[in-house]
N, C-alpha and C positions, 0 to 999 in steps of 0.2 A: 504494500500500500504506500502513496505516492505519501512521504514524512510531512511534507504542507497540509497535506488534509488531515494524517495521523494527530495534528497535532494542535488543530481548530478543532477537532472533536475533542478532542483530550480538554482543552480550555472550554469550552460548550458545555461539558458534561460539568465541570470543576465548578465554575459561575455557578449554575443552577444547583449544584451540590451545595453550595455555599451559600444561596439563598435560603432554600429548606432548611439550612441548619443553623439562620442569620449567624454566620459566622461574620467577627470584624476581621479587618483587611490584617490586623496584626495575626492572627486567628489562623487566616490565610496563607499569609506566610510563610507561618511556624509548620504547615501541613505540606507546602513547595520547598523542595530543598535548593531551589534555584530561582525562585519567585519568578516562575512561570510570564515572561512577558508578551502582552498582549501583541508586536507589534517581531517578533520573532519565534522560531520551531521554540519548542521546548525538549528540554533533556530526557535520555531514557531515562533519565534515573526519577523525574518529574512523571510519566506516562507511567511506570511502575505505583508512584504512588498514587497517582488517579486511580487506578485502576483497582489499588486494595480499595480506597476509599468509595468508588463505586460499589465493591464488594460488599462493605461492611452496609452501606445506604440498602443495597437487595435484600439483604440476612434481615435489615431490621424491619423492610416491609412486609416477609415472609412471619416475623417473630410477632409482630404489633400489628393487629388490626388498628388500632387508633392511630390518626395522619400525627394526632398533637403529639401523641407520647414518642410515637418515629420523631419527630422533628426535637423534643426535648432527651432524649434518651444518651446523647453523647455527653449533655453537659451533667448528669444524674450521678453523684457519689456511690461508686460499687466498691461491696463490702469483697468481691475480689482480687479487687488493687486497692487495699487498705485505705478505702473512702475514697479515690481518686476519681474522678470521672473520666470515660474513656478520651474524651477532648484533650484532658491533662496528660492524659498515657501519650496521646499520639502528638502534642504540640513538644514534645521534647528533641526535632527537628531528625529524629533518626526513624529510619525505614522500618527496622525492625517492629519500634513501640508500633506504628501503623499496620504490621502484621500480626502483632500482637492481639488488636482488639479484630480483625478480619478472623482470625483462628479462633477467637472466645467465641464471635458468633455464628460460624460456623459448624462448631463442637455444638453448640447451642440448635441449631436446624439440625442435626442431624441428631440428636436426644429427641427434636420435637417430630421425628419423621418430614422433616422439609426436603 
């Protein structure tokens, strides 16, 4: 796939990711390990993280019938990362934390038969 278009989808999906979860631009950020710029490609390493973060937005549509509780659930203190909410896990600018909570809910769909 031609990387210009891999990479306005990549930003397309990210915006709107970021609406649903009015995330602030600091917020944003902290989730691009290259602050994604609107006006060039963006890095694999930036497309990797869309792509958990798309992840984790499916797992919580599949887990939450409710739009509100999907839109509030990243910023929610879980008692599995010692109160931290998953927003906190993945704003720590590394890929991993961002796998991290993609694999919780994952684990999580596949206990609920998803």
């Amino acid at each position: 796939m031609d990387s210009e278009i891999t990479s306005e989808v990549a930003k397309k999906l990210f915006r709107e990711l970021a609406a649903e979860w009015a995330l602030t631009q600091a917020e944003q950020n902290s989730l691009l390990s290259d602050r994604a710029s609107e006006k060039y490609d963006i890095s694999d390493s930036d497309l990797y993280r869309i792509s958990a973060l798309i992840g984790i937005y499916r797992s919580l549509q599949m887990l939450l019938g409710n739009e509100q509780a999907r839109r509030t659930w990243i910023r929610k203190p879980n008692n599995e990362w010692d109160g931290l909410s998953a927003l906190e896990i993945m704003s720590t600018g590394r890929f991993e934390d961002i796998q991290k909570v993609n694999r919780y809910l994952k684990a999580w769909c596949e206990q609920h038969n998803f």
